[in-house]
C-alpha positions in Angstrom: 43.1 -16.1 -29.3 42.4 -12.5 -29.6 38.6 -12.9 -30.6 38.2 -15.4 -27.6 39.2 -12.5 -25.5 37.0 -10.1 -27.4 33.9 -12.5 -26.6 35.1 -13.4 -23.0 35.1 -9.2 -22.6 31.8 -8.7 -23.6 30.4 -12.4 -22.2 31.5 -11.9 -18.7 29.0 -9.0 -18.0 26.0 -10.7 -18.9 27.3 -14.0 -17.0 27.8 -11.5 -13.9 24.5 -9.9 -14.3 22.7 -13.0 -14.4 24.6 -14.0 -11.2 23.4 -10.4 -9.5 20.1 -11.1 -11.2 19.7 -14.8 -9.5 20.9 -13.1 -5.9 18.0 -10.8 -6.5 15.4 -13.4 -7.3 16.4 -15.3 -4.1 16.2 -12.2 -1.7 12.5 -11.8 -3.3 11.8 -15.3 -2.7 13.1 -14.7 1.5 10.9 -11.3 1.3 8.0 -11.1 3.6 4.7 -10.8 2.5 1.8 -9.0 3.6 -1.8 -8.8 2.6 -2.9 -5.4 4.2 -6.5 -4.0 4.5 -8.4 -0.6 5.4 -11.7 0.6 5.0 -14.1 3.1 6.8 -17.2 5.2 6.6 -17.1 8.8 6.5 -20.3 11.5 6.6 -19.7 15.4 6.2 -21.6 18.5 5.7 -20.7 18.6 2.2 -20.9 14.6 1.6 -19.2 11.1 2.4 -17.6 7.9 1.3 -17.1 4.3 1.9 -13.9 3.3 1.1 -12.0 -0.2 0.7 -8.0 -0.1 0.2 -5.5 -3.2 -0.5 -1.9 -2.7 0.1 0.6 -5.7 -0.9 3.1 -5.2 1.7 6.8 -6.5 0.7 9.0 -6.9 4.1 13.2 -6.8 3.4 14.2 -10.6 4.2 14.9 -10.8 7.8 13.7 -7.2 8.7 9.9 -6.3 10.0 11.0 -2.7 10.0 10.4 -1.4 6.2 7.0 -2.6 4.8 6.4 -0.9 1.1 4.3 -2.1 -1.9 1.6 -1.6 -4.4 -2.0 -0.7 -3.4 -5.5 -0.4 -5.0 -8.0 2.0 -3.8 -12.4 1.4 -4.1 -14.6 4.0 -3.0 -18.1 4.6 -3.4 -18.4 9.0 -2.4 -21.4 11.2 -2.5 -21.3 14.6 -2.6 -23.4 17.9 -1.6 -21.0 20.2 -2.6 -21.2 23.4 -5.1 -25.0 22.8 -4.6 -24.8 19.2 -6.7 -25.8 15.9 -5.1 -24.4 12.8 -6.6 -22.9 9.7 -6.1 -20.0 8.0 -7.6 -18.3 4.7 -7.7 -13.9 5.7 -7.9 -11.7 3.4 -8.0 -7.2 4.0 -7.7 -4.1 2.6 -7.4 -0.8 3.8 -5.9 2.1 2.6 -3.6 3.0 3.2 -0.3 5.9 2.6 2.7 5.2 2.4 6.2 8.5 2.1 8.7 7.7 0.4 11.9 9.3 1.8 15.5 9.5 0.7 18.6 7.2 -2.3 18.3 3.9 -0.3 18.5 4.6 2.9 15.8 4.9 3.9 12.7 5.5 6.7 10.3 4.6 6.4 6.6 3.1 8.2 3.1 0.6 6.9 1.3 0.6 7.6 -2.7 -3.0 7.3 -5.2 -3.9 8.3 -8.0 -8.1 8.6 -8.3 -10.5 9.1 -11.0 -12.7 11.4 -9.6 -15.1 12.9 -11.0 -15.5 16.3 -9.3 -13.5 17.8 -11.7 -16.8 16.9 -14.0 -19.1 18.9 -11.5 -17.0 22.5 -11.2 -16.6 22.5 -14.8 -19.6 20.7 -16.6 -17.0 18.5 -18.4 -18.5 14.6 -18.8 -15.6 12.7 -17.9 -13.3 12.4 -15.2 -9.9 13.3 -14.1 -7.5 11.5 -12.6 -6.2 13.3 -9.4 -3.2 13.0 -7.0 -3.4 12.5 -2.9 0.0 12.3 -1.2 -0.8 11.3 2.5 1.8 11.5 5.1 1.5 10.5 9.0 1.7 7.8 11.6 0.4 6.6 14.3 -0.3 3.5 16.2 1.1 0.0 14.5 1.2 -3.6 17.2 1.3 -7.1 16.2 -1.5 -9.9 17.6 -1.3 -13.2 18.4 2.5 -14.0 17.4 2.5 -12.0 14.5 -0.5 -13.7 13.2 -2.3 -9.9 11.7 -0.8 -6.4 12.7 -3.1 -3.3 13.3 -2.1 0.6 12.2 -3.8 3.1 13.8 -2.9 5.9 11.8 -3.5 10.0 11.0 -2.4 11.4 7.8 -1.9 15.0 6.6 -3.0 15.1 2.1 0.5 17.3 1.2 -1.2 17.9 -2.3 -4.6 18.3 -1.2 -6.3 18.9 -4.9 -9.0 20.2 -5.2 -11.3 18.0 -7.0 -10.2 15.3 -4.4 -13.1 12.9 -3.2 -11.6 13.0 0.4 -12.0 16.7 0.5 -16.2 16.2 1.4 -14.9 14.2 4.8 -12.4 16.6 5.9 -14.1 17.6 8.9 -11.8 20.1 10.7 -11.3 23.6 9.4 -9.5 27.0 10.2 -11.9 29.4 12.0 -12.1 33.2 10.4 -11.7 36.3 12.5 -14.9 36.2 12.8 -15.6 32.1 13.4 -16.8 31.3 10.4 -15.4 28.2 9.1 -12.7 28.8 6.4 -10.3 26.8 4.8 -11.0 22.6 5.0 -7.7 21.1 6.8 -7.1 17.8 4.8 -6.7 15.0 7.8 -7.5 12.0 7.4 -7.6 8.9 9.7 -7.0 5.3 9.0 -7.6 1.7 10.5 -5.6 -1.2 8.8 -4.9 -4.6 9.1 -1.9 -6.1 7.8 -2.0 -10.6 7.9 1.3 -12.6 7.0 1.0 -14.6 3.6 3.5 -18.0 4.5 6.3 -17.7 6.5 9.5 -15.8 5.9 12.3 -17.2 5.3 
């Protein structure tokens, strides 16, 4: 009798976990799901890039409010800068979470990690680096056609703003001197996106 107690003490656990574990498989099941898309061109003084991003956006069963997921950055850059021209093909990944307010905002950070290669250029080194960008911002966010696709317009402020970032060639405003010439590069960047439902939520 004893050992039967002794194997119902350390059964039951795993029995419970598998219950919370089979809760947790049905909430992902009733998740929303979200294929989201941005992309746009850019040209600066010192350079440009195309970029393509794809965001799989995970929606709380029953909630529109929180969307949050995985993403996967492409971007094709050319530069100008330090007297080099080149051109590069960078690719990323990274997560993200967006809340949406109100019915036409949101507020939200963006997370990637790149391999750029402008480390390679300041320091003659032939490989690349990978590099942090840590946008945060908001904007404009509106569903179409009975929730059929959702647009964000959105601004968003780098917090890390490294310095062998490939945004950094498209950052187009920049602090003035005393004297008005240009100085430091503010990192903004703007962002179009379009969010489509995959199925329907349960």
């Amino acid at each position: 009798m004893k050992k039967l107690w002794i194997l119902l003490l350390f059964v039951s656990p795993l029995i419970w976990a598998q219950e919370e574990d089979d809760e947790v498989l049905v909430d992902m099941e009733k998740m929303g799901k979200e294929i989201g898309l941005d992309g746009y061109f850019s040209v600066g003084t010192n350079g440009g890039n195309f970029t393509l991003g794809l965001k799989l956006a995970l929606l709380p069963a029953g909630d529109s409010t929180f969307a949050y997921g995985p993403s996967f950055r492409m971007m094709r850059a050319y530069s100008n800068l330090y007297g080099n021209s080149a051109s590069y093909d960078i690719f990323g990944a990274g997560a993200f979470l967006h809340v949406r307010l109100f019915q036409y905002l949101f507020i939200g950070g963006e997370l990637e990690f790149l391999n750029s290669p402008y480390f390679a250029i300041n320091t003659g080194k032939p490989d690349k680096h990978w590099i942090t960008t840590l946008f945060l911002g908001g904007g404009y966010s509106q569903s179409f056609l009975e929730n059929r696709f959702r647009v964000n317009l959105g601004i968003y402020y780098d917090v890390v703003n490294n310095l062998n970032s490939p945004y950094r060639a498209t950052y187009h405003p920049k602090k003035v001197g005393p004297n008005g010439q240009n100085g430091a590069l503010i990192p903004i960047l703007y962002r179009v996106s379009l969010f489509i439902p995959l199925g329907r939520r349960g």
